[in-house]
Structure formats: structure tokens, C-alpha cells
Backbone as CSV, one residue per row, in Angstrom:
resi,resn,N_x,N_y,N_z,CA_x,CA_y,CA_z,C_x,C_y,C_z
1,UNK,0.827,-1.201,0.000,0.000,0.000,0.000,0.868,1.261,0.000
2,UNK,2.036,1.281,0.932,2.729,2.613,1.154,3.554,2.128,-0.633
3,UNK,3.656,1.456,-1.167,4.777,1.368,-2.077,4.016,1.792,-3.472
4,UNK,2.536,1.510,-3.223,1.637,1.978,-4.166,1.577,3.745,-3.853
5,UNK,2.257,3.978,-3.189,1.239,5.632,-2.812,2.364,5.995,-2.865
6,UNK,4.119,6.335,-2.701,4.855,6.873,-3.051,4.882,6.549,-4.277
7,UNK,4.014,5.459,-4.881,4.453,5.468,-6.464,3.905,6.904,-7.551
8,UNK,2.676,6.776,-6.919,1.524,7.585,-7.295,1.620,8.776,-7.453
9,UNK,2.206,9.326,-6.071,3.240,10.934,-5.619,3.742,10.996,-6.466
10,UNK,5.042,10.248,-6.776,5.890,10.766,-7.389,5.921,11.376,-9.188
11,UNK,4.683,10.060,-9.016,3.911,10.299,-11.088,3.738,11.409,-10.872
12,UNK,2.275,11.808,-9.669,1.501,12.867,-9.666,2.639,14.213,-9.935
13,UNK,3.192,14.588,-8.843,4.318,15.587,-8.623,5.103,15.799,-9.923
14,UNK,5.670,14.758,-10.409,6.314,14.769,-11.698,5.715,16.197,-12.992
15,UNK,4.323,15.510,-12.799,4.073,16.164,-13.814,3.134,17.616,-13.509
16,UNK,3.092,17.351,-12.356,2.728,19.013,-12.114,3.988,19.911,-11.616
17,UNK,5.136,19.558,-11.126,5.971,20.321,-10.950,7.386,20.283,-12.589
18,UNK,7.195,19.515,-13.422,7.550,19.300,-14.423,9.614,19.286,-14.140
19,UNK,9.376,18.262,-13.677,10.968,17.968,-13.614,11.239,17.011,-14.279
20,UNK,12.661,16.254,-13.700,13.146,15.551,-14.484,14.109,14.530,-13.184
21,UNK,13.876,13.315,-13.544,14.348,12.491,-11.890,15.885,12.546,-12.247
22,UNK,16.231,12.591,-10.955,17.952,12.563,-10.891,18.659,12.207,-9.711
23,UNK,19.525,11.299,-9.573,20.145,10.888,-8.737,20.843,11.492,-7.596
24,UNK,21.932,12.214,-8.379,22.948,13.070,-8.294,22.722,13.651,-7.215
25,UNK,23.884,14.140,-5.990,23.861,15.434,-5.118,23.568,16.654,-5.240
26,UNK,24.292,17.039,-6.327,24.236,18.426,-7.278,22.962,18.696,-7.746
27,UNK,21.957,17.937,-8.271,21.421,17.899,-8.838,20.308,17.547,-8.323
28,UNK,20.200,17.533,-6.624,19.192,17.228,-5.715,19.207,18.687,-5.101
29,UNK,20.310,19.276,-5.053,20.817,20.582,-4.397,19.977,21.831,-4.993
30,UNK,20.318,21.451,-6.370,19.912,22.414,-7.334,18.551,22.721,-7.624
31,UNK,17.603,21.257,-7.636,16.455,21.618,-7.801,15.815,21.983,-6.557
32,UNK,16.050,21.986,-5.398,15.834,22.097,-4.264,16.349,23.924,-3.520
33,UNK,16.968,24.357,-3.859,17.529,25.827,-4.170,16.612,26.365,-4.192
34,UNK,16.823,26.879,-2.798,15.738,27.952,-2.301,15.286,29.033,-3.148
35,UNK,16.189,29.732,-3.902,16.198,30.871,-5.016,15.090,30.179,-6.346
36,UNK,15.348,28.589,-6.319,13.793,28.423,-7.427,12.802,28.508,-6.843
37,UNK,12.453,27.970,-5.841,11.225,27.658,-5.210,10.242,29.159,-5.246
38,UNK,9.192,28.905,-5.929,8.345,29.808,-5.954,7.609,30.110,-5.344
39,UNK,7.031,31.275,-4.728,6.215,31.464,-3.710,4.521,31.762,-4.170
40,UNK,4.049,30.887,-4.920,3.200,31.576,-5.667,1.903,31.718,-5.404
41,UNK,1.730,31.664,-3.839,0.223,31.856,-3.132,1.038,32.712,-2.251
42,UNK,1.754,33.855,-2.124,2.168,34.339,-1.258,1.103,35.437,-0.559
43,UNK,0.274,35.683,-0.987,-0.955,36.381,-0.462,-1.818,35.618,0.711
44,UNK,-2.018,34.490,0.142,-2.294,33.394,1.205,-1.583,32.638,1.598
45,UNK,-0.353,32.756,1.508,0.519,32.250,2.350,1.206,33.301,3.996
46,UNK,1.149,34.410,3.100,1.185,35.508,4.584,-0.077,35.790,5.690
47,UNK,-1.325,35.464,5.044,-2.262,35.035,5.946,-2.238,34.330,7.007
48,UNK,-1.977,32.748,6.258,-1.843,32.304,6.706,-0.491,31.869,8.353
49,UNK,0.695,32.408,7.638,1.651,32.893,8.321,1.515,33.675,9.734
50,UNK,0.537,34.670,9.219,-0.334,35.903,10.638,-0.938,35.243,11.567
51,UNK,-1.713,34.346,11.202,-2.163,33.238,11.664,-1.218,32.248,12.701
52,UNK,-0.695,31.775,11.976,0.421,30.816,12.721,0.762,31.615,13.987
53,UNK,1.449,33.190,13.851,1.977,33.750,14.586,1.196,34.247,15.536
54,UNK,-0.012,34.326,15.262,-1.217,34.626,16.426,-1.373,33.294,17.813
55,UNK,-1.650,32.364,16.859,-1.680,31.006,17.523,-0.440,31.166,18.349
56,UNK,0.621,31.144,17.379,2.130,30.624,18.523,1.820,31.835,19.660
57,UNK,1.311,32.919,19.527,1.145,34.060,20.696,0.832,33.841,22.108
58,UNK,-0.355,33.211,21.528,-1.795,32.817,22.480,-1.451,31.147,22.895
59,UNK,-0.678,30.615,22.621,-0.682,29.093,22.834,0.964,28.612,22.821
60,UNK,1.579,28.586,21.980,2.631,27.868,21.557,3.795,28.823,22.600
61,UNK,4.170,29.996,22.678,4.734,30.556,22.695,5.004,30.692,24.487
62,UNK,4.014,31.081,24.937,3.284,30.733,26.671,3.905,29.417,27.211
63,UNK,3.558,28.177,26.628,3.812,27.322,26.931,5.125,26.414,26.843
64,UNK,5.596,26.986,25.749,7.133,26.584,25.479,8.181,27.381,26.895
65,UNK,7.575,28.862,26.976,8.446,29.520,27.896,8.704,28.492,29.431
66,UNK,7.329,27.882,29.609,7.081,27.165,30.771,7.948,25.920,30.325
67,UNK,8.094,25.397,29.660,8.715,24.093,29.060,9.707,24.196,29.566
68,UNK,10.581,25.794,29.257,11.694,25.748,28.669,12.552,25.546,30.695
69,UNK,11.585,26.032,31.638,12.115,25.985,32.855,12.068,24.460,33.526
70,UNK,11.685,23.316,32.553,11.944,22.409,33.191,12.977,22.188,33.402
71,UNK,13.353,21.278,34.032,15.100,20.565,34.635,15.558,19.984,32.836
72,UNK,16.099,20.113,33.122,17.167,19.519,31.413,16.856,17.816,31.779
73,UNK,16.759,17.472,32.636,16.415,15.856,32.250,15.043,15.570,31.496
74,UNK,14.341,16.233,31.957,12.815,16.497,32.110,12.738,16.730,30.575
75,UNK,13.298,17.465,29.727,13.430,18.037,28.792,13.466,17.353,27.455
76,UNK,14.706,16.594,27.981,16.009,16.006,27.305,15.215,14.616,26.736
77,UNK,14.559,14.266,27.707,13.244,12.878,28.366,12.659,13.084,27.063
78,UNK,11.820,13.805,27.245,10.442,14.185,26.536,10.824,14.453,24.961
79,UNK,12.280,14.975,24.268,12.657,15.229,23.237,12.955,14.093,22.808
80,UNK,13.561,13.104,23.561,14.083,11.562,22.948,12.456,10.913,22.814
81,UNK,11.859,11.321,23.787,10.741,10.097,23.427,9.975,10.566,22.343
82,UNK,9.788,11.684,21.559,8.974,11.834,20.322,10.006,12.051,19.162
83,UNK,11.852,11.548,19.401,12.827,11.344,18.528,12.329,9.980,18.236
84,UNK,11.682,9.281,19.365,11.910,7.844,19.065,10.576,7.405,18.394
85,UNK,9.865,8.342,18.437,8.539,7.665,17.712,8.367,7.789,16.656
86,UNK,9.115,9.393,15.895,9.475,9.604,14.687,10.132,8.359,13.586
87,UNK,11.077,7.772,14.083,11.280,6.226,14.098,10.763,5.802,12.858
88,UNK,9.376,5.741,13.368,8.083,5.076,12.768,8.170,5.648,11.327
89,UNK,8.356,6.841,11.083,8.673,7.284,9.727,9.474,7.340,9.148
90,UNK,10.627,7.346,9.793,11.965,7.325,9.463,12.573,6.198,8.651
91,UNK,12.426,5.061,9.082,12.862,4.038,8.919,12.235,3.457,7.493
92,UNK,10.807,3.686,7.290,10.000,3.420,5.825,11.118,3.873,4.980
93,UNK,11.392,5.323,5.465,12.201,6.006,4.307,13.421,5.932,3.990
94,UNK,13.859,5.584,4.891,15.163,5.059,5.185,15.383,3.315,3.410
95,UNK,14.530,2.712,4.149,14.262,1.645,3.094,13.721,2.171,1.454
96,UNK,12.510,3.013,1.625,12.069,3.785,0.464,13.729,4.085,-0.132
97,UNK,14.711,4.850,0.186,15.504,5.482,-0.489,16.775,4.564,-0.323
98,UNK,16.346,3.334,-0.212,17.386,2.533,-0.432,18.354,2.117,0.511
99,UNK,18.577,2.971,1.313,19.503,2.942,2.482,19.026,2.079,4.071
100,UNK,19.174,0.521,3.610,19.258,-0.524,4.634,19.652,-0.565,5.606
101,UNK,21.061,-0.726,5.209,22.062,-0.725,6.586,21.450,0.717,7.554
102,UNK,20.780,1.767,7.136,20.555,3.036,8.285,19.655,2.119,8.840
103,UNK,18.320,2.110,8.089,16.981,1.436,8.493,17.187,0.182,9.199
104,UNK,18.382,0.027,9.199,18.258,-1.909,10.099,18.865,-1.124,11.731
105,UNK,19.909,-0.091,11.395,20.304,0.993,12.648,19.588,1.821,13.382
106,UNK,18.319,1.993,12.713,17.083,2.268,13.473,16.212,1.683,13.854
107,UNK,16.335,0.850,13.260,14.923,-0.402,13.797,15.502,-0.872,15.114
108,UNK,16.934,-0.864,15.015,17.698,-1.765,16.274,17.328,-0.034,17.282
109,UNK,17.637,0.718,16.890,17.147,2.279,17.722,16.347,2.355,18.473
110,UNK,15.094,2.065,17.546,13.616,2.146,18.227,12.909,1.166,19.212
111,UNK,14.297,-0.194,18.898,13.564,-1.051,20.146,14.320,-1.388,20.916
112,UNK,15.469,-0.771,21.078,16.395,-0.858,21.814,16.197,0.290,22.823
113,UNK,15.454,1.790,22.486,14.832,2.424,23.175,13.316,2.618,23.830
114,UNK,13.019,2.079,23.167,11.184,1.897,23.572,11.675,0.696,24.974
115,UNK,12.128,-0.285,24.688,12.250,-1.092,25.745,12.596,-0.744,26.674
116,UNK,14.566,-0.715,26.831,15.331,-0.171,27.516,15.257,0.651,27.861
117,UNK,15.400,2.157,27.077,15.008,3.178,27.456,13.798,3.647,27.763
118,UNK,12.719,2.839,28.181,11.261,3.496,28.783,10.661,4.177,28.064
119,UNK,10.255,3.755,26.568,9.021,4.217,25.357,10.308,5.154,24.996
120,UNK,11.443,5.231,25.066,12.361,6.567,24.338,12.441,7.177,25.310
121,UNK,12.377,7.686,26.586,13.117,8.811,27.766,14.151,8.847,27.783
122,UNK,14.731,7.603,27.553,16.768,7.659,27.831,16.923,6.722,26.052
123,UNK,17.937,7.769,26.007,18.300,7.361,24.286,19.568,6.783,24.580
124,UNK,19.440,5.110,24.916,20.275,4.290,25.473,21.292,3.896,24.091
125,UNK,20.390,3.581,22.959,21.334,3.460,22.026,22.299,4.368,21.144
126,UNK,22.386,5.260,22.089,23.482,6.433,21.612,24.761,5.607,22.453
127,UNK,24.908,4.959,23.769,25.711,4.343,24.820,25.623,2.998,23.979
128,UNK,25.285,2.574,22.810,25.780,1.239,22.283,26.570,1.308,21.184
129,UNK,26.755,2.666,20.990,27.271,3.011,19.789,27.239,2.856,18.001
130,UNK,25.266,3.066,18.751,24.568,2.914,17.315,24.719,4.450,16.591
131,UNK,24.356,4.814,15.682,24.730,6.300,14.639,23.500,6.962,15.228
132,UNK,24.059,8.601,15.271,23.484,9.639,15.123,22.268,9.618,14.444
133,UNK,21.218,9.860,14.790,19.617,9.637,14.516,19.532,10.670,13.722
134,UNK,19.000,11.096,12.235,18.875,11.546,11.511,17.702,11.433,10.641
135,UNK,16.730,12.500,11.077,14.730,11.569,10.555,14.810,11.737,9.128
136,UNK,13.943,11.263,8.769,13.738,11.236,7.324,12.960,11.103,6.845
137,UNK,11.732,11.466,6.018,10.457,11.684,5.482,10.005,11.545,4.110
138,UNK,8.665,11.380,3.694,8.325,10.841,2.527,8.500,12.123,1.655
139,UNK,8.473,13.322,2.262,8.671,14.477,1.194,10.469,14.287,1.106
140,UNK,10.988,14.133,1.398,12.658,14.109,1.546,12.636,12.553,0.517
141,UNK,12.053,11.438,0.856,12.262,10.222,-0.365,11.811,10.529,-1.840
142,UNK,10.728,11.882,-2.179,10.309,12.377,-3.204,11.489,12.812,-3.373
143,UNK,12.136,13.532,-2.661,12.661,14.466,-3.364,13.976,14.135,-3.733
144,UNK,14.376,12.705,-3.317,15.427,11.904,-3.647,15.538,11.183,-4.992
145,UNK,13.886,11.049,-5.469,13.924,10.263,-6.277,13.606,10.975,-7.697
146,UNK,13.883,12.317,-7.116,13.899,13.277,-8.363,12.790,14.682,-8.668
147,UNK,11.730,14.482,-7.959,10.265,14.932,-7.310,10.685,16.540,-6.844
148,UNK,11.136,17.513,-7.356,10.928,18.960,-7.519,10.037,19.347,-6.483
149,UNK,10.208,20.394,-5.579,9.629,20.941,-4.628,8.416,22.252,-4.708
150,UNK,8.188,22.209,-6.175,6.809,23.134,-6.228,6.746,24.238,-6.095
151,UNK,5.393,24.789,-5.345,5.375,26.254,-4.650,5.391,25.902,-2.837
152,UNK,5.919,27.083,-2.805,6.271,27.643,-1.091,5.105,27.088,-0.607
153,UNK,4.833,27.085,0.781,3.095,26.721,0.772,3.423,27.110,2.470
154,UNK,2.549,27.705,2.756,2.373,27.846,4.135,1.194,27.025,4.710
155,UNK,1.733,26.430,5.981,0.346,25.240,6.462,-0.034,25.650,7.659
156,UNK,-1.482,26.258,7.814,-2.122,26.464,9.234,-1.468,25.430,9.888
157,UNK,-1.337,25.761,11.414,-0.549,25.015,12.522,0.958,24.558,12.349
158,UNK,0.704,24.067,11.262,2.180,22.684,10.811,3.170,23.933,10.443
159,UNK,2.670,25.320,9.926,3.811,26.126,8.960,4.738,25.756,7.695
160,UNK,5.739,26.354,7.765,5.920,26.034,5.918,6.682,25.015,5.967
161,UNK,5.916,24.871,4.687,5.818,23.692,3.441,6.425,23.501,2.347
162,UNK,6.498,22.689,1.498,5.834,23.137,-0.212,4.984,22.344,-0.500
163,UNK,4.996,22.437,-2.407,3.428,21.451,-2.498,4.195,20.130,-2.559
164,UNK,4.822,19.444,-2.638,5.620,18.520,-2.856,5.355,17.776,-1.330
165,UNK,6.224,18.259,-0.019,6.068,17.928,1.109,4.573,17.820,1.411
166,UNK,4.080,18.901,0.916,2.231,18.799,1.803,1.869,17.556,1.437
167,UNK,1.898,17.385,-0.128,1.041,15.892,-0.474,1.837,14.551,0.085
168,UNK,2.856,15.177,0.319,3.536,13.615,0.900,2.974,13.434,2.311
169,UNK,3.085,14.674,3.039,2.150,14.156,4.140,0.858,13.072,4.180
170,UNK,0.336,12.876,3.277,-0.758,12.422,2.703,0.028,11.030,3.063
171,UNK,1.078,10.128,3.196,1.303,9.139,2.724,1.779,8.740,4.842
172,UNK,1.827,9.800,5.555,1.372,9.229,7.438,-0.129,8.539,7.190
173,UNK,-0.877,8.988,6.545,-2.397,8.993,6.858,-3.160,7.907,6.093
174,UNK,-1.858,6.988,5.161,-2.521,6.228,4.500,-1.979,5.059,4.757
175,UNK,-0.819,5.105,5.953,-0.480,3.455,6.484,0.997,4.250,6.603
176,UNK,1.542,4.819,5.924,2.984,5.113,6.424,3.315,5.509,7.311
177,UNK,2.750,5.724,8.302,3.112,6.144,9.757,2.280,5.082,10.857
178,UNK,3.221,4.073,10.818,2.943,3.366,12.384,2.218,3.701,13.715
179,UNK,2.920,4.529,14.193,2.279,5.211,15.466,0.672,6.054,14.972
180,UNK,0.363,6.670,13.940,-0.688,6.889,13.020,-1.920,5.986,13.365
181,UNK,-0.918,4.822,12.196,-1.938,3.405,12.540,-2.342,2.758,13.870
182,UNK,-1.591,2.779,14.767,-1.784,2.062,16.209,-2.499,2.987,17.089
183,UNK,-3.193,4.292,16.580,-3.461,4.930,17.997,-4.824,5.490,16.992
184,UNK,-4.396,6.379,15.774,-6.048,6.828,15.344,-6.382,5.842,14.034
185,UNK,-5.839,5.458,13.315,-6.690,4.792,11.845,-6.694,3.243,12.476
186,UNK,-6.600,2.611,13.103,-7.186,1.497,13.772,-7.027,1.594,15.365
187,UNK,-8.503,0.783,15.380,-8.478,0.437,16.923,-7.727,-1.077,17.871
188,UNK,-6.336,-0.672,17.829,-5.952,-1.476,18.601,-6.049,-1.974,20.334
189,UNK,-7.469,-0.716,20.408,-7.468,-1.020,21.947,-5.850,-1.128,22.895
190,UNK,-4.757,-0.505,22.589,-4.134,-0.049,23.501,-3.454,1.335,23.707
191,UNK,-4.365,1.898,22.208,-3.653,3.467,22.514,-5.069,4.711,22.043
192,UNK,-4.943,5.466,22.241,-5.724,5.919,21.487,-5.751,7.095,20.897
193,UNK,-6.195,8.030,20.184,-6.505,8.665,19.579,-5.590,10.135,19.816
194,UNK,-5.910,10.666,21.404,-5.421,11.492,21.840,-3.718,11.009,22.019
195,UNK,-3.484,10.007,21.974,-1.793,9.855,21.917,-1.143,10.185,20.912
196,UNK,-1.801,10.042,19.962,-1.165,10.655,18.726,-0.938,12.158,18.802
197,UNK,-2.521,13.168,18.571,-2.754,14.023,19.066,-1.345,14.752,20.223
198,UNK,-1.189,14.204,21.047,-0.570,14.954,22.402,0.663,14.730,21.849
199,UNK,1.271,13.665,21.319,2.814,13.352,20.957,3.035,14.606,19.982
200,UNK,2.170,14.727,18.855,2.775,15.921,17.706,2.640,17.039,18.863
201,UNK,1.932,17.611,19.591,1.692,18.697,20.276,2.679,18.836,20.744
202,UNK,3.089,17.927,22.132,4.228,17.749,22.727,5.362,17.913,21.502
203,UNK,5.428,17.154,20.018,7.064,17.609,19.808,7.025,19.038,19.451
204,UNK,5.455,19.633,18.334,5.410,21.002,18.466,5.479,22.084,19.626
205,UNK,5.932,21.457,20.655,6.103,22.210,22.083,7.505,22.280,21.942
206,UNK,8.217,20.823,22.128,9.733,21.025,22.224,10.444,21.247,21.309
207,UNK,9.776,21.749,19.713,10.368,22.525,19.261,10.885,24.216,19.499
208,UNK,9.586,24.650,20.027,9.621,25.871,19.917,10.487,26.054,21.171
209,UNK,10.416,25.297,22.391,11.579,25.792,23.433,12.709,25.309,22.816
210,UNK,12.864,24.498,22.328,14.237,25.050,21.133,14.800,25.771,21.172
211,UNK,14.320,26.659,19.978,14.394,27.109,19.200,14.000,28.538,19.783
212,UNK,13.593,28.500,20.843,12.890,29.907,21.826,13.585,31.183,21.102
213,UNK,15.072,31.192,21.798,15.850,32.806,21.532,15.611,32.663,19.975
214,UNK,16.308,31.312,19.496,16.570,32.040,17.868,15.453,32.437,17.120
215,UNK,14.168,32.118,17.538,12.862,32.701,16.759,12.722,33.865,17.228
216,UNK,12.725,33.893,18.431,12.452,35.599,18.831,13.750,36.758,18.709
217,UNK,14.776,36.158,18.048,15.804,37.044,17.857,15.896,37.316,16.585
218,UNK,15.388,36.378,15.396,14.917,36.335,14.438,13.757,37.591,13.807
219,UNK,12.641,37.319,14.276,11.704,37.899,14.633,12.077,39.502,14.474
220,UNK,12.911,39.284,15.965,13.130,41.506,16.315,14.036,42.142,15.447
221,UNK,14.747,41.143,14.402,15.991,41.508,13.123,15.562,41.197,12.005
222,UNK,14.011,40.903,12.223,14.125,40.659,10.558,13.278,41.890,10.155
223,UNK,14.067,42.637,8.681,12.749,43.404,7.729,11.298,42.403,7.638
224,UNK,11.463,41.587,7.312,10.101,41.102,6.940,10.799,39.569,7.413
225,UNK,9.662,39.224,8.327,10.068,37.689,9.293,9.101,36.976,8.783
226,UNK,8.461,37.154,7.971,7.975,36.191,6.752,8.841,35.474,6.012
227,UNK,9.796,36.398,5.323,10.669,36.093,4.396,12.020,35.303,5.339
228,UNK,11.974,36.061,6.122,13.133,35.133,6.553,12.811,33.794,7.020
229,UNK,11.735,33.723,7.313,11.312,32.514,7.986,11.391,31.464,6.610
230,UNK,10.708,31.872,5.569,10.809,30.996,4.368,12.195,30.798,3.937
231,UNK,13.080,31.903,4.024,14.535,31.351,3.413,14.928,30.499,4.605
232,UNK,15.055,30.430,5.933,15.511,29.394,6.272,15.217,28.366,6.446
233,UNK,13.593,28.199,5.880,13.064,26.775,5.868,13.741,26.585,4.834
234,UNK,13.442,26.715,4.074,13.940,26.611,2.894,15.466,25.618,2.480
235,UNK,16.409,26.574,2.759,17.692,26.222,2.890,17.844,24.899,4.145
236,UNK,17.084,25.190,5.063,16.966,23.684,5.835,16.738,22.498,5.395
237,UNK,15.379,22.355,4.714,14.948,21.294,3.888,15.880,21.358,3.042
238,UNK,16.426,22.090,2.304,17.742,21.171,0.995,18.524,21.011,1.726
239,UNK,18.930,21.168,2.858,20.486,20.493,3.577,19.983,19.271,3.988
240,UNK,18.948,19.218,4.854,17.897,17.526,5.030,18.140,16.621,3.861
241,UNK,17.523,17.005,2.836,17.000,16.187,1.907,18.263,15.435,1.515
242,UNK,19.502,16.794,1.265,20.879,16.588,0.893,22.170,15.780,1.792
243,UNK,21.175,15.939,3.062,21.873,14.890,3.843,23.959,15.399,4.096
244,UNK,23.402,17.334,4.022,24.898,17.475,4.260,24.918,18.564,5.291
245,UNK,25.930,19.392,5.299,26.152,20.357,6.595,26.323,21.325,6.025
246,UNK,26.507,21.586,4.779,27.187,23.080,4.400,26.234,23.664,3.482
247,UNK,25.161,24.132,4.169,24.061,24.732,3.026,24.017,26.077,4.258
248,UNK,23.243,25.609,4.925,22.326,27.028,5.707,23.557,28.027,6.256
249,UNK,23.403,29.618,5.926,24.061,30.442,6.832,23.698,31.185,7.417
250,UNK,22.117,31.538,7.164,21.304,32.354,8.268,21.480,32.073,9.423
251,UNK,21.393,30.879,9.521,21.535,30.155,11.261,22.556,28.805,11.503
252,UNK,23.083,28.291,12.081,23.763,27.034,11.850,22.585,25.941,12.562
253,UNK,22.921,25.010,12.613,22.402,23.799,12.819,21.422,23.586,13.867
254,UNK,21.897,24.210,15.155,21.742,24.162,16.421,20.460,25.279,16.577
255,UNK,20.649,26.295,15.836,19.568,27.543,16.228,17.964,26.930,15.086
256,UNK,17.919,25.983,14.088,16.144,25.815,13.708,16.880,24.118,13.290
257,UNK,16.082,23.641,13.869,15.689,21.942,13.740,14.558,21.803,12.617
258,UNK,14.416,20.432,12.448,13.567,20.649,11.198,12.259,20.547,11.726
259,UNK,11.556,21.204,11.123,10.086,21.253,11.659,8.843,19.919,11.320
260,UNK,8.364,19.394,12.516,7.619,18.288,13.091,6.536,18.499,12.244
261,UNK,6.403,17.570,10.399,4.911,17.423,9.849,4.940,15.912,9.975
262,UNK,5.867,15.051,10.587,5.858,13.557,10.528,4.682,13.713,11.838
């Protein structure tokens, strides 16, 4: 089913973003280059944006501050355990894009921490000297397999996008996301509905204490914190996708994480 529905994407996308598939680094870099990507609902994309920033006001923003005074274990806890559930997506893609040996290094990840480490609180298999956890997503396997990134797209709650990533989201909701399946699209009677629910909340929480100063320092320096906000998504997602270190210079690594649509 998931192998039928990235198939489908990638037709679909193909021919509405009119590319051309390619292997290559360069050539994943290039089409991915923030400077193409078009912004071409930017009217409703700054709406929408106003929006976002209202919400994070009244909700996101309040509550992260409170986050941010927990004890660093407390913290640290709660960030590994929705690293580890991510997992669940990771690993499809991991296989989707060919790369086994990661996906067999995460599978050993996710149950080597769910167990041991208590559902993911203690990220024990960092102390076994398994690899650096690195998520990975069905818009990032599009875009591996040649799948052009569209227009800009701003997403109530989730924030920016493109059209490429949005529709891949589409592919959690149709069996590619595990934790998905076990809590809202079937009733397994041991989880339910609101776990799903509270886990994205919760990681959309421990993002933003993150990321706290550098958004709000962001924010008070930017001409227009629209725009900046899009160039560094932007340039984020092609260093992701690209799987390297030397793209972004607005911010380095440490100041915007990639943003939670898994």
C-alpha cells in the first residue's frame, strides 16, 4: 500500500511540478535551491503565516516559555521520546531510499529504546554506539527520487511547506506512519486517539523551546520575518533532503531543527 502511494506521488508531482528524476547530489541541491522555489500563493501564504503567529502568541509561545524551565532531564526525556517515535517514519524512508544498513540501525534504535530506554526517555542506544539519529520523510524520499519541490506553501498550525512535502504528508495517513496506525486509523485497543494528538503537540512544544531565543531574535531583526522565515526553511529542507552540513548560513544547525509534519 505505502509502495503503491509513493508510487503515485511521485507520477503525480512529476508532472505538475515538471521535472526531471535525478540521482545526483548536485542535482538534488539544485532543484531544491531555495532561489527556485516559488512562492506563488504568497498572499495566502502571509495570511496564513499571521495566523500561525497569532496562535504561537496565544498558545505555543506561553507554553514553550514554561517548558523551557523544566530541569534539562525532564526536557532532554520528553525530546528523545517523540525522537523515538518519529522512528516510525523514518525508517520506511530510510528503506524507500534505499539505504538498509541506516533502516536496520534504526529499527535496532527504536527497540532498543522503547524497551530499555522506557518508550524513548533515555536514548540508550546512543551508549551502544549505534549512529546519530537523523529523521527522514516521505517528502525528503520524493525528493530523492527526483520529485521537484513546487510552490512555497504555508500550512495552518504545521507552517511552511511546499506542495511537494504537503502531499507527501498524505502518505502518514494512509499506512505510512505506524504510530498513526496504532493509535487513530485502527483500533488497537491499547492506545488511542489522543496519543497521537498529544505526541505531535508535545514535539510542536519542544520545538519551539528550542528554538525559543533564535525565533524571537529572528523575529526583532528581521525586515520582513515572513521572508526570513521561508529562506531558512527553505535552505533547511535542501540540507535535510541533501543529507549534508554546508548549506544554511542564516543560522547554523543548532539555532532551527527541522520542523515536526511527521
Amino acid at each position: 500500500m505505502i509502495k503503491k502511494f509513493v508510487i503515485i506521488l511521485i507520477t503525480t508531482l512529476t508532472l505538475i511540478t515538471n521535472v526531471n528524476a535525478g540521482s545526483d547530489g548536485d542535482l538534488i541541491l539544485k532543484k531544491n535551491d531555495p532561489a527556485e522555489v516559488k512562492d506563488c500563493f504568497e498572499g495566502l501564504n502571509r495570511a496564513t503565516f499571521a495566523f500561525n503567529q497569532a496562535l504561537d502568541g496565544i498558545i505555543f509561545k506561553p507554553v514553550a516559555a514554561v517548558y523551557k524551565k523544566l530541569p534539562s532531564p525532564v526536557k532532554t526525556g520528553v525530546s528523545n521520546s517523540v525522537n523515538n517515535l518519529s522512528n516510525l517514519v523514518t525508517i520506511p524512508n530510510n528503506i524507500l531510499q534505499g539505504d538498509f544498513r541506516l533502516a536496520g540501525i534504526n529499527t535496532g534504535r527504536f527497540l532498543v529504546n522503547t524497551t530499555i530506554g522506557i518508550l524513548g526517555f533515555v536514548d540508550v542506544a546512543q551508549y551502544l554506539g549505534m549512529a546519530e539519529y537523523e529523521k527522514e520523510d516521505y517528502g525528503q524520499s520524493l525528493a530523492k527520487a527526483g520529485v521537484g519541490p513546487g510552490c512555497y506553501i504555508v500550512l495552518p498550525v504545521l507552517g511552511p511547506s511546499t506542495a511537494r512535502d504537503t502531499v507527501a504528508l498524505g502518505a502518514n495517513f494512509l499506512g505510512g506512519d505506524a504510530w498513526y496506525n496504532v493509535t487513530v486509523r485502527n483500533d488497537t485497543h491499547y492506545f488511542r486517539d489522543v496519543d497521537y494528538y498529544s505526541s505531535k503537540i508535545t514535539s510542536g512544544v519542544d520545538f519551539r523551546a528550542k528554538n525559543y531565543d533564535s525565533i524571537e531574535n529572528l523575529k526583532e531583526n528581521s525586515l520582513d520575518f515572513y521572508a526570513s522565515v521561508k529562506s531558512l526553511y527553505l535552505q533547511d529542507r535542501q540540507q535535510k533532503i541533501a543529507n549534508t552540513k554546508a548549506i544554511i548560513k542564516t543560522l547554523n544547525d543548532n539555532d532551527w531543527e527541522e520542523i515536526e509534519n511527521n
